[in-house]
Residue frames as a rotation matrix with the C-alpha (Angstrom) as fourth column:
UNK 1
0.970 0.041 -0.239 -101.90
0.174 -0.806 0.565 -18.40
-0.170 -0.590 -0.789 32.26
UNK 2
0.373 -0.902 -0.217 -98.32
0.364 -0.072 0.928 -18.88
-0.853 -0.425 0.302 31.54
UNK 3
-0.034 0.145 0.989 -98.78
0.946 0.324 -0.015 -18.34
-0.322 0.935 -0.148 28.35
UNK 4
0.555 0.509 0.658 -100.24
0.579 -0.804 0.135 -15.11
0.598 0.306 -0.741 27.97
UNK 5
0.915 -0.253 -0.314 -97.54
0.116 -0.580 0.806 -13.83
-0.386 -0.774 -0.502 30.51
UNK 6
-0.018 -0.991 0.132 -94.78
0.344 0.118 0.932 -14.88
-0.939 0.063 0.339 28.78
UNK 7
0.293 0.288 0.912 -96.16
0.946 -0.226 -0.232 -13.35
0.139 0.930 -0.339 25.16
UNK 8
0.974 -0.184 0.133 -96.00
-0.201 -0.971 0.130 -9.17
0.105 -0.154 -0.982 26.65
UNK 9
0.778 -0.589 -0.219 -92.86
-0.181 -0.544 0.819 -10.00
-0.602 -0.598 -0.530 27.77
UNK 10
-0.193 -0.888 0.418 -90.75
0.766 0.130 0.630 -11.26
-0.613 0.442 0.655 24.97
UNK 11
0.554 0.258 0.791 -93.05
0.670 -0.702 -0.241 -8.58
0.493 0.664 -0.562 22.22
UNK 12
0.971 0.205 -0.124 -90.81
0.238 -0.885 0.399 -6.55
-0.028 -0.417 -0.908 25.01
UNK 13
0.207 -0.973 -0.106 -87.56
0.005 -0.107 0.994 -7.50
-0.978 -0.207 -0.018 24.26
UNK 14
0.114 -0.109 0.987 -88.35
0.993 -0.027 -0.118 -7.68
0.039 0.994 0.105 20.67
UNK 15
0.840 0.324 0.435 -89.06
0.395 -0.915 -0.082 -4.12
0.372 0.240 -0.897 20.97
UNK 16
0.645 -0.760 -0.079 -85.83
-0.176 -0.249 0.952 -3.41
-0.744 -0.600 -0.294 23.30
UNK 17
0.216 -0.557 0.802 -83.88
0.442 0.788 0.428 -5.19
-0.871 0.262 0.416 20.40
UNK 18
0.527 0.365 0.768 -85.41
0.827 -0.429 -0.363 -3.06
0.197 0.826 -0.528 17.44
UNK 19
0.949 -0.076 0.305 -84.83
-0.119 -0.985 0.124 0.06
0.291 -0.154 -0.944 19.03
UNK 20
0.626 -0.779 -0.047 -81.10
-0.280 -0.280 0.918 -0.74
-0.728 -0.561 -0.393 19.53
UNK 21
-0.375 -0.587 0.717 -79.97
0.827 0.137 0.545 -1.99
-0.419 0.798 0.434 16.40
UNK 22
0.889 0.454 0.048 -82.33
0.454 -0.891 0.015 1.50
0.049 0.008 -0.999 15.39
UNK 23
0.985 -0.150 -0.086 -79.36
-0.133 -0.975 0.176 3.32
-0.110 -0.162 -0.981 17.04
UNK 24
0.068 -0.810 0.583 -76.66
0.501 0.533 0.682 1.10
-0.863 0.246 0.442 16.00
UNK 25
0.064 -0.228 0.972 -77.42
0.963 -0.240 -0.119 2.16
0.260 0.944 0.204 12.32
UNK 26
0.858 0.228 0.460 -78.07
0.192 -0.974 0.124 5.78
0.476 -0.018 -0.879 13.20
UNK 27
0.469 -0.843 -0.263 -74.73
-0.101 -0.346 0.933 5.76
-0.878 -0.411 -0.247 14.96
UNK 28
0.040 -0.473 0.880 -72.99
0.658 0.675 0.333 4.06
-0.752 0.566 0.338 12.10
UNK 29
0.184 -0.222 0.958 -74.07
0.845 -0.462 -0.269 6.64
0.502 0.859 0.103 9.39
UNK 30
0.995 -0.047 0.084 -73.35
-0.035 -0.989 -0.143 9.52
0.090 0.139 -0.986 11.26
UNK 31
0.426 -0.905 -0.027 -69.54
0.721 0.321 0.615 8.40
-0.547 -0.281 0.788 11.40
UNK 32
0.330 -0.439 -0.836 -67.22
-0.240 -0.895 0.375 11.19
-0.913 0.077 -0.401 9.98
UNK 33
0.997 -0.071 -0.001 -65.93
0.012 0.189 -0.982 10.56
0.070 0.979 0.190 6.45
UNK 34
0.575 -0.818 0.028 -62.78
0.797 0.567 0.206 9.82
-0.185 -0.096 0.978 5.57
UNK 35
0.509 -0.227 -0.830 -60.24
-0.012 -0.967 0.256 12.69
-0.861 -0.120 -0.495 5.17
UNK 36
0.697 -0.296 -0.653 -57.97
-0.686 -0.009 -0.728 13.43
0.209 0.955 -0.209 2.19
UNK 37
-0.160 -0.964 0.213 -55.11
-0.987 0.163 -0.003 12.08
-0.032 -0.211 -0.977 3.99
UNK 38
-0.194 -0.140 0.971 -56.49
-0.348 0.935 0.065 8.81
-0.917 -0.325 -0.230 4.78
UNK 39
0.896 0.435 -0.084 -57.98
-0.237 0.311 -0.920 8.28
-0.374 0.845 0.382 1.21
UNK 40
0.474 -0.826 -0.305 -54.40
-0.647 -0.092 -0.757 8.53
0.597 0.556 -0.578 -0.21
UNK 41
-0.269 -0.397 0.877 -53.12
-0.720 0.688 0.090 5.89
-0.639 -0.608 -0.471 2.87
UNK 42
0.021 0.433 0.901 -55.43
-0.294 0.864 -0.409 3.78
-0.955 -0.257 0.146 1.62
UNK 43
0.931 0.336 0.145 -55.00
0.006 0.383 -0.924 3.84
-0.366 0.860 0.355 -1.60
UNK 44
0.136 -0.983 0.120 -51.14
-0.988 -0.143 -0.053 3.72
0.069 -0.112 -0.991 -1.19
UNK 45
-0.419 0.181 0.890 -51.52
-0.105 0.964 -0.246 0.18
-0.902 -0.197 -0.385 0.71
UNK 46
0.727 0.590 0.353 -53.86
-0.157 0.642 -0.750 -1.25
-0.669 0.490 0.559 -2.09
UNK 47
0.737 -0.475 -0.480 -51.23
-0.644 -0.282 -0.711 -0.14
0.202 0.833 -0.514 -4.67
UNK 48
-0.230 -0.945 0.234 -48.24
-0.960 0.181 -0.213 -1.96
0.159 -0.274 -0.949 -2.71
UNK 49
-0.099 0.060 0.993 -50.34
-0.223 0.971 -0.081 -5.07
-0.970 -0.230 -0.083 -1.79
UNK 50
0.855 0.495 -0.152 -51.24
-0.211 0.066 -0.975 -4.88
-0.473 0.866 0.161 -5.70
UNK 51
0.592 -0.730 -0.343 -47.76
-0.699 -0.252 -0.670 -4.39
0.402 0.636 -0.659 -6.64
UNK 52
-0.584 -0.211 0.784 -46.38
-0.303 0.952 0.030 -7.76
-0.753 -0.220 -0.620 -3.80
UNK 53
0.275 0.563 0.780 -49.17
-0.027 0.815 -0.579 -9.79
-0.961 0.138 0.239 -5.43
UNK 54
0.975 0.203 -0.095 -47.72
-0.106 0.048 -0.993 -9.15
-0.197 0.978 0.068 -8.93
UNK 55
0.201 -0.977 -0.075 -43.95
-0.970 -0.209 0.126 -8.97
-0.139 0.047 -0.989 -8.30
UNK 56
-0.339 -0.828 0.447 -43.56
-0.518 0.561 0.646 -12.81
-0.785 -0.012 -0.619 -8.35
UNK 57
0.374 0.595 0.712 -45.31
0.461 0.547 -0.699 -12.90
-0.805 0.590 -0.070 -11.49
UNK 58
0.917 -0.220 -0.332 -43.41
-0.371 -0.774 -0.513 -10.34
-0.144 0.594 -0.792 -13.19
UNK 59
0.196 -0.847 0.494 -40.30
-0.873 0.079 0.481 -12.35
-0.447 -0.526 -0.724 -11.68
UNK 60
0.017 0.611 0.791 -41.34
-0.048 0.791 -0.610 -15.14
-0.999 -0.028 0.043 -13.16
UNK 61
0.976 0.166 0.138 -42.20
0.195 -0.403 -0.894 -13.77
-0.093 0.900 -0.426 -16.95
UNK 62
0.554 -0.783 -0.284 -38.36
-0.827 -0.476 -0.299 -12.30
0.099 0.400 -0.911 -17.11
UNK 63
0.014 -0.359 0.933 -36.92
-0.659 0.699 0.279 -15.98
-0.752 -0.619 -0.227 -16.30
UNK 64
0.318 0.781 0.537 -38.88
-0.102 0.592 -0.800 -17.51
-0.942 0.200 0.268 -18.59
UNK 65
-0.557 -0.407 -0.724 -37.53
-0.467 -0.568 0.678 -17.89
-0.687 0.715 0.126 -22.06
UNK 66
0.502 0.772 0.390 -40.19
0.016 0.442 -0.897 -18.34
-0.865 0.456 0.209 -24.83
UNK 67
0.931 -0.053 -0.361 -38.20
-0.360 0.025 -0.932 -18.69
0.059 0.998 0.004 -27.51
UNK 68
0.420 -0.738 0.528 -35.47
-0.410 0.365 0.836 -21.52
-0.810 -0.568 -0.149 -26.92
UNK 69
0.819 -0.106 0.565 -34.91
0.573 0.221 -0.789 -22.07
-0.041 0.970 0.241 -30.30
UNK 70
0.865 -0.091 0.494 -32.79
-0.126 -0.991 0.038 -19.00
0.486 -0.094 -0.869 -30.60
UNK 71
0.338 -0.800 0.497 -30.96
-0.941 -0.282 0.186 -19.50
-0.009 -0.530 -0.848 -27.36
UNK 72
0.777 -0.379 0.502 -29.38
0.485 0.869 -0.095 -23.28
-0.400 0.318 0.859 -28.89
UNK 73
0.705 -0.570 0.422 -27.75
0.604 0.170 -0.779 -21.32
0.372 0.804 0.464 -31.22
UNK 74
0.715 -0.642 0.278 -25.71
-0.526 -0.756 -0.390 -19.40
0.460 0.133 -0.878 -29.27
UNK 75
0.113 -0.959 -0.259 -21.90
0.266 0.280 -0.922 -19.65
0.957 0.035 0.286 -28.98
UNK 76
0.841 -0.520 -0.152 -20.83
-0.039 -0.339 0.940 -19.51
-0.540 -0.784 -0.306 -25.22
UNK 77
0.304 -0.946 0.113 -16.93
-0.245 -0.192 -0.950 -18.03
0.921 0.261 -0.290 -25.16
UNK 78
0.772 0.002 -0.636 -14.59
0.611 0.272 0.743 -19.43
0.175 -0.962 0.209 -23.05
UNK 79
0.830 -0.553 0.070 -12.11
-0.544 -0.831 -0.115 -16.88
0.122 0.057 -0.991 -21.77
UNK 80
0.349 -0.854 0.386 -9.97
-0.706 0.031 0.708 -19.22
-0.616 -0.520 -0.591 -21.02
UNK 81
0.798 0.271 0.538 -9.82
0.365 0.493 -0.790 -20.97
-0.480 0.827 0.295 -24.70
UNK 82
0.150 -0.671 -0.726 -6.55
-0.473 -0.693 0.544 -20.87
-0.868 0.262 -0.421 -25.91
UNK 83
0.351 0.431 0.831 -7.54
0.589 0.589 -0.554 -23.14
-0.728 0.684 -0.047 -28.68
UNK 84
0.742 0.425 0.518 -7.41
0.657 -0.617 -0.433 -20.19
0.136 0.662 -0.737 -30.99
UNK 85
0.910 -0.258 -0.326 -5.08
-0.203 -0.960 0.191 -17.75
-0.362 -0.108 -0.926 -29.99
UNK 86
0.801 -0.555 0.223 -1.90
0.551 0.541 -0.635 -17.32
0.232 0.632 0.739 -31.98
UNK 87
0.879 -0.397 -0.265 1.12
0.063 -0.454 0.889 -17.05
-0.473 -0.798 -0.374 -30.67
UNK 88
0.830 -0.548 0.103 4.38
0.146 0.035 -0.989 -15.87
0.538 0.836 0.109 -32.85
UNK 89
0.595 -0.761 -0.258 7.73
0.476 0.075 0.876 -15.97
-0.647 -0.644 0.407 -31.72
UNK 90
0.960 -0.278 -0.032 9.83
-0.276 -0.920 -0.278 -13.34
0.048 0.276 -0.960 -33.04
UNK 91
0.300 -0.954 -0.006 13.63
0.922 0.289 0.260 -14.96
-0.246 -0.084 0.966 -33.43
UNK 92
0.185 -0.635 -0.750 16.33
0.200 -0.723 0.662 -12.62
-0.962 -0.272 -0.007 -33.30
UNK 93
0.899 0.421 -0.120 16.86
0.191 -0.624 -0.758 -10.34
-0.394 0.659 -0.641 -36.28
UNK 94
0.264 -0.963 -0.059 20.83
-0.845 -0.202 -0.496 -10.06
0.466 0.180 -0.866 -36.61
UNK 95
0.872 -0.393 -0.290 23.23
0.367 0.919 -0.142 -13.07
0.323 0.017 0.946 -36.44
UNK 96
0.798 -0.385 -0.464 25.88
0.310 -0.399 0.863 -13.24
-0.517 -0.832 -0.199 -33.85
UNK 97
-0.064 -0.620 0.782 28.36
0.998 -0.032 0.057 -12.22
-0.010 0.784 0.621 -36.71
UNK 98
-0.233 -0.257 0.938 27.15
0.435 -0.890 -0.135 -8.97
0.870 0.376 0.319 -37.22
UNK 99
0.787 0.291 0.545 26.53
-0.363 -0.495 0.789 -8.07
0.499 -0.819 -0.284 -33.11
UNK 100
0.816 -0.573 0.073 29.88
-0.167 -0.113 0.979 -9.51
-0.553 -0.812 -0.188 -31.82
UNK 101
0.373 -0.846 -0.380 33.06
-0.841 -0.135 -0.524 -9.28
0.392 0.515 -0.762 -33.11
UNK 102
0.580 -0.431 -0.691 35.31
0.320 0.901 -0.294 -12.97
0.749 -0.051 0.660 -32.98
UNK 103
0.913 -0.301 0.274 36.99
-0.368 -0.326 0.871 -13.25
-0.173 -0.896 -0.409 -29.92
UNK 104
0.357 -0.722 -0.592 40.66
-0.852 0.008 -0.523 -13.87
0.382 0.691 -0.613 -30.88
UNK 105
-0.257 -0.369 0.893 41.26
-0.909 0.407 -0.093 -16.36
-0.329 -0.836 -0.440 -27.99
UNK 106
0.284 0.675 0.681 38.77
-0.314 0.737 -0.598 -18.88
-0.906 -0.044 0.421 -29.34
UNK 107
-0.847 -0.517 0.121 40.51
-0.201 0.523 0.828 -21.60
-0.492 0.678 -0.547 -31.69
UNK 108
0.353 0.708 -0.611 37.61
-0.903 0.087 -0.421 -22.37
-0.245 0.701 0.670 -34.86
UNK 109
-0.739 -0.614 -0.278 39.82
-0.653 0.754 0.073 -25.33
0.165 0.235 -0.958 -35.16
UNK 110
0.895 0.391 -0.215 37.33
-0.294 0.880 0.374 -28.71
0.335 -0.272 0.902 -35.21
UNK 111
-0.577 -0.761 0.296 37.64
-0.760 0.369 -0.535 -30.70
0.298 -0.534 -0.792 -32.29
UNK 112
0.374 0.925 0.070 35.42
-0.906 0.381 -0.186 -33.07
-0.199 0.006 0.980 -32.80
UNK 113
0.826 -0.337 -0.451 37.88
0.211 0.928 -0.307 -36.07
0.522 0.159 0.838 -34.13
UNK 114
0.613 -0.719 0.328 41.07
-0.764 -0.433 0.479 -36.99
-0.202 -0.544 -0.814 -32.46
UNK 115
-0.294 -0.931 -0.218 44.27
-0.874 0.354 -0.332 -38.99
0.386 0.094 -0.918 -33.21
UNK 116
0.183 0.251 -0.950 44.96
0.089 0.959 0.271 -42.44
0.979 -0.134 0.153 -32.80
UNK 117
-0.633 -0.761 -0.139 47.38
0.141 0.063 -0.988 -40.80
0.761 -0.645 0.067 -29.85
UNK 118
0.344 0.853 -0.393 44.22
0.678 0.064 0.732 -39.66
0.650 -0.518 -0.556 -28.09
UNK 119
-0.440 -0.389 -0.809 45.33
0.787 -0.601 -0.139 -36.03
-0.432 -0.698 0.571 -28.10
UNK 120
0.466 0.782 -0.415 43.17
0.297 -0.580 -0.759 -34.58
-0.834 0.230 -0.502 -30.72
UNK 121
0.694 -0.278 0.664 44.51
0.609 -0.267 -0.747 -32.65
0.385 0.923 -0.016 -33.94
UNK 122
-0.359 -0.907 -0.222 47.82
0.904 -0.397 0.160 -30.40
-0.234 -0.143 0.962 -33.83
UNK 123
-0.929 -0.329 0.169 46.86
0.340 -0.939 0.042 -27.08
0.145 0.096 0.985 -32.66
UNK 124
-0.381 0.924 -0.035 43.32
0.658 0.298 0.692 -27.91
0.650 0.241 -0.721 -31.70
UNK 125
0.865 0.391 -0.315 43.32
0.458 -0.358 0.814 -25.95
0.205 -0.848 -0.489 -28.50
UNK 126
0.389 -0.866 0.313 45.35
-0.403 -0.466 -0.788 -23.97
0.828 0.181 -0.530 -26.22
UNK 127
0.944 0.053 -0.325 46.80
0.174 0.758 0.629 -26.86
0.279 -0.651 0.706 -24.16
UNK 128
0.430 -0.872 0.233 50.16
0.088 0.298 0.951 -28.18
-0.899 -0.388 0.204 -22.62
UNK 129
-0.623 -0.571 0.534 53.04
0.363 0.394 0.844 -28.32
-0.693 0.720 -0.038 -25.21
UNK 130
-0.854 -0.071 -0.515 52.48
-0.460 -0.360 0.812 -27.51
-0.243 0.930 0.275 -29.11
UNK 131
-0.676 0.600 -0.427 49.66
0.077 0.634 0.769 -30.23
0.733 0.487 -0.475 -29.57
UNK 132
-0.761 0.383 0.523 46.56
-0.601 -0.721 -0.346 -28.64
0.245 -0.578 0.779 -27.57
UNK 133
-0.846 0.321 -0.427 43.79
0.368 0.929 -0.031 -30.42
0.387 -0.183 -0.904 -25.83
UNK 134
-0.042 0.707 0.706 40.88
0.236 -0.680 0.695 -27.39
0.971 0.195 -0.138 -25.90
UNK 135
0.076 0.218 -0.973 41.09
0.992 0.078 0.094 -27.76
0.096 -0.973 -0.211 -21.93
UNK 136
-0.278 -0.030 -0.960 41.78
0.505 -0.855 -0.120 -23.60
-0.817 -0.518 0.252 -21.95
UNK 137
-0.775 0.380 0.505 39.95
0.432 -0.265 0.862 -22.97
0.461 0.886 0.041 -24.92
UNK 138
-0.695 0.717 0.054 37.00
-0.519 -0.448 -0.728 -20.11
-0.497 -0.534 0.684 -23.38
UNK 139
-0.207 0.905 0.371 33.06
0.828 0.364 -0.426 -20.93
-0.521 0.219 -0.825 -24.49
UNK 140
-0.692 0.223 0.687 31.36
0.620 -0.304 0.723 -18.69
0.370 0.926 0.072 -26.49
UNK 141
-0.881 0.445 -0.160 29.50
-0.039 -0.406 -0.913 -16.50
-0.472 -0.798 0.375 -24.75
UNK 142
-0.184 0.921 0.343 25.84
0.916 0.287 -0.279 -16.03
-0.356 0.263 -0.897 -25.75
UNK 143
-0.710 -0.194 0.677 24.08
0.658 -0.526 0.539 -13.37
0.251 0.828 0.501 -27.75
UNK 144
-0.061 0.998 -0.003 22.08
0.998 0.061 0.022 -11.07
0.022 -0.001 -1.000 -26.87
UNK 145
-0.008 0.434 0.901 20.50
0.674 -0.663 0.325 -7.04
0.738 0.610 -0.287 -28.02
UNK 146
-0.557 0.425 -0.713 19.72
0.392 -0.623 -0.677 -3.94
-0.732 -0.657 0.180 -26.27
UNK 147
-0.562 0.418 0.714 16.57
0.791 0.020 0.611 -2.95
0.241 0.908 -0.342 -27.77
UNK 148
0.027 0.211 0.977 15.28
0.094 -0.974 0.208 -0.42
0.995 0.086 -0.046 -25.61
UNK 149
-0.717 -0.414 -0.561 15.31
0.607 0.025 -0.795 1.34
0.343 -0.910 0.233 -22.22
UNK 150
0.014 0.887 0.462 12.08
-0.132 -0.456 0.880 2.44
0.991 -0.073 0.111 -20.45
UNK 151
0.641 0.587 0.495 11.88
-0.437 -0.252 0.864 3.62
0.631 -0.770 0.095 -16.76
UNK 152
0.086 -0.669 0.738 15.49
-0.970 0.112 0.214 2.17
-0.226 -0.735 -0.639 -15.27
UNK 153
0.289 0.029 0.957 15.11
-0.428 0.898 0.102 -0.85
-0.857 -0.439 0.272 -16.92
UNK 154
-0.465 -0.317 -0.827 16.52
-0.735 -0.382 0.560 -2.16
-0.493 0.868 -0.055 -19.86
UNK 155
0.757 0.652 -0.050 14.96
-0.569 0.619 -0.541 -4.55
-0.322 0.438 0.839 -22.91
UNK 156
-0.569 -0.678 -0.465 17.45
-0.775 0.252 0.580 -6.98
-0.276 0.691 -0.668 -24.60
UNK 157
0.751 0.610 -0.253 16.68
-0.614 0.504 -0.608 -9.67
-0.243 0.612 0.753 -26.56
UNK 158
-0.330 -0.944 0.013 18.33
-0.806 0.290 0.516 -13.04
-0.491 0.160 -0.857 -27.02
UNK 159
-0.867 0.372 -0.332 17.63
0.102 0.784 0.612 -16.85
0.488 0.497 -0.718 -28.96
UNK 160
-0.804 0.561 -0.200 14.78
0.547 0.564 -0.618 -16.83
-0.234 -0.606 -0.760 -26.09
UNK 161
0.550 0.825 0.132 12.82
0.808 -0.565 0.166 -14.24
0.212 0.015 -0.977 -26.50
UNK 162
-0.384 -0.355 0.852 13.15
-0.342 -0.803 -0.489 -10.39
0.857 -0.479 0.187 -24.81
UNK 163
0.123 0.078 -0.989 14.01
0.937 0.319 0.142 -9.63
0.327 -0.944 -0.034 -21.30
UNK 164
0.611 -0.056 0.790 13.61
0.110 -0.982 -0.154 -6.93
0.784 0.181 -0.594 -19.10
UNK 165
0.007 -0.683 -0.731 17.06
0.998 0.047 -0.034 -6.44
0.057 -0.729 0.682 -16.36
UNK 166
0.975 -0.197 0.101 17.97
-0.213 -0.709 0.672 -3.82
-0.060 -0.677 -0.733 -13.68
UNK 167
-0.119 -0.943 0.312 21.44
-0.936 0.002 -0.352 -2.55
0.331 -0.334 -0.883 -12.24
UNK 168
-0.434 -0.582 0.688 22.59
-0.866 0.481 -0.139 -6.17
-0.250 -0.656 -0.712 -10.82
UNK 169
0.519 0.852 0.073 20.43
-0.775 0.505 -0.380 -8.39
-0.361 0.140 0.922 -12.97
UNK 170
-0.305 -0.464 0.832 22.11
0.394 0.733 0.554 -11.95
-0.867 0.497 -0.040 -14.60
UNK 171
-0.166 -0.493 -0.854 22.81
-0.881 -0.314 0.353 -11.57
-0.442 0.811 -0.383 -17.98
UNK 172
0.927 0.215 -0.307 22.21
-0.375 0.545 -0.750 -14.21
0.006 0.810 0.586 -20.64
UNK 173
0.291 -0.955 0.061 26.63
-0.290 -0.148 -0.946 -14.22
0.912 0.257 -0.319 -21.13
UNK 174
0.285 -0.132 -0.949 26.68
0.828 0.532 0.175 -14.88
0.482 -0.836 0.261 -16.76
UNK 175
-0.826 -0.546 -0.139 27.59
0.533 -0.677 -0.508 -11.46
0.184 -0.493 0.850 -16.18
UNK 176
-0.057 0.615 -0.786 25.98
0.925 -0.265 -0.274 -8.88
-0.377 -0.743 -0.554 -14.15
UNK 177
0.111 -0.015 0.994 24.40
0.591 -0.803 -0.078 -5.79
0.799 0.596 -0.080 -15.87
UNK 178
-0.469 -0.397 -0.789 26.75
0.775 -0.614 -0.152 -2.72
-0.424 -0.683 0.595 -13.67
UNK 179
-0.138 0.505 -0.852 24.84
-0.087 -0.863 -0.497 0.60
-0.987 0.006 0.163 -15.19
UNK 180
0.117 0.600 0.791 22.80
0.993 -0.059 -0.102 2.03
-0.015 0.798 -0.603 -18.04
UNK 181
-0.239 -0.752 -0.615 23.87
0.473 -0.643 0.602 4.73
-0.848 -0.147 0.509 -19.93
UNK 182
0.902 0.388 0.189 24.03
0.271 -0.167 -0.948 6.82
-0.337 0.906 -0.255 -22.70
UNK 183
0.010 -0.973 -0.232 27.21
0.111 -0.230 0.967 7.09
-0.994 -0.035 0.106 -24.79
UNK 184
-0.988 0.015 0.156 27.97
0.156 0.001 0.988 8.05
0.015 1.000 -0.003 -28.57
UNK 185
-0.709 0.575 -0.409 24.08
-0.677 -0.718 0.164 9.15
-0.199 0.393 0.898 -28.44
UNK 186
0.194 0.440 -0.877 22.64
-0.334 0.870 0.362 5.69
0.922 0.222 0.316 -28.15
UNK 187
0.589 0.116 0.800 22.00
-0.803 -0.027 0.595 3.91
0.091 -0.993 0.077 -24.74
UNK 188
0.110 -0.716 -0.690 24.48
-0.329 0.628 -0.705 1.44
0.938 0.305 -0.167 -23.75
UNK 189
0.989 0.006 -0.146 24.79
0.114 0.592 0.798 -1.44
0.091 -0.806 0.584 -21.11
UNK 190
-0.215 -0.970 -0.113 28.07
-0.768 0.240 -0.594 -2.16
0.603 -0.041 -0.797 -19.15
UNK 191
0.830 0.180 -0.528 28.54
0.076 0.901 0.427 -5.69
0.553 -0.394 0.734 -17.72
UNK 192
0.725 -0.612 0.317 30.51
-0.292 0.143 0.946 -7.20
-0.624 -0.778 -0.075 -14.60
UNK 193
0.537 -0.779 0.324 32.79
0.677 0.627 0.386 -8.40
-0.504 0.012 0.864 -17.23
UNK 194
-0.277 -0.245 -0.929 33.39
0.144 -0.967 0.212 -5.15
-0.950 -0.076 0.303 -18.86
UNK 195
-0.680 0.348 0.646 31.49
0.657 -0.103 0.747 -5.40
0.326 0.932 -0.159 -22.53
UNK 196
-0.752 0.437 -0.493 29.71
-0.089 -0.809 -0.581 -2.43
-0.653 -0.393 0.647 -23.20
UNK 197
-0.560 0.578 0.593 26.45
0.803 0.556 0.215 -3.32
-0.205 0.597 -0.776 -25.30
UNK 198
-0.909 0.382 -0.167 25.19
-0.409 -0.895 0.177 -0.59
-0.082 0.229 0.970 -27.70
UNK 199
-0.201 0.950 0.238 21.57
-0.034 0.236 -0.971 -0.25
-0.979 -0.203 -0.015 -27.76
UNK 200
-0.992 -0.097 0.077 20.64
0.077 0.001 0.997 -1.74
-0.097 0.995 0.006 -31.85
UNK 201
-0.070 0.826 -0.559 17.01
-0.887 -0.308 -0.344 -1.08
-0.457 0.472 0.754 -33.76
């Protein structure tokens, strides 16, 4: 008896079951279609997850160098290799002969040996008394060009190289350059000591 009662009643939920998955599908296809707009979403997104999933393969591939042969042979440069670079020093062009005139003060006398008296040579300097002892003999000053004058400032050029000096700069000589000029048609320096230094080619 229990049997046969309990058969009708599941053939009834079988049948309750059917007939809802029935209208499950019949809902399902009557669903609207996609519009244009969304077609183009979606096929935006595929493109971009397509285009992540390849980017660190693409990243990859430009890293990579298949042909390492090649890059052995090249030459790295160092910029800061001075190995190579040549450097010329220019000495001065004109000997202090022809760019200063002898100062008359300044004995040429050698004073380099001296007497048994340990006063030097007769007339060696301008000392005490007739027999001189160089003690007020001046130095030589130093040598040095105007070569050119650009923007208030002037070029000269001595044993060292060229320099560039302003109004109140040191001098090469210890004096102090007092103005820049032009005279006689050719710039010209005046120093604190009063030498006026044409400008030479």
């Amino acid at each position: 008896m229990m049997t046969g009662f309990r058969k009708p009643k599941e053939d009834k939920n079988l049948t309750r079951l059917t007939a809802a998955v029935a209208a499950a599908a019949r809902k399902e296809g009557m669903k609207k279609p996609l519009s244009k707009g969304d077609r183009y979403l979606v096929i935006a997104v595929i493109a971009l997850a397509a285009a992540s999933a390849l980017l660190p393969i693409v990243t990859y591939l430009q890293r990579v160098d298949f042909n390492p042969a090649n890059k052995a042979e090249r030459k790295i440069i160092d910029p800061l290799d001075r190995s190579e670079q040549k450097t010329v020093r220019r000495f001065p062009s004109f000997r202090p002969s022809e760019q200063v005139a002898p100062a008359s003060e300044v004995d040429k006398t050698m004073t380099g040996s001296v007497m048994s008296n340990g006063k030097g040579l007769p007339g060696a300097g301008k000392g005490e008394g007739e027999i001189g002892d160089g003690r007020g003999q001046p130095f030589p000053k130093p040598v040095f060009a105007l070569r050119d004058v650009v923007g208030g400032m002037a070029m000269i050029e001595d044993a060292s190289g060229y320099w560039f000096v302003e109004k109140g700069s040191l001098l090469p000589d210890g004096s102090r350059l007092v103005s820049i000029g032009r005279g006689a048609g050719t710039w010209q320096l005046t120093t604190s000591s009063g030498d006026i230094i044409d400008m030479r080619r």
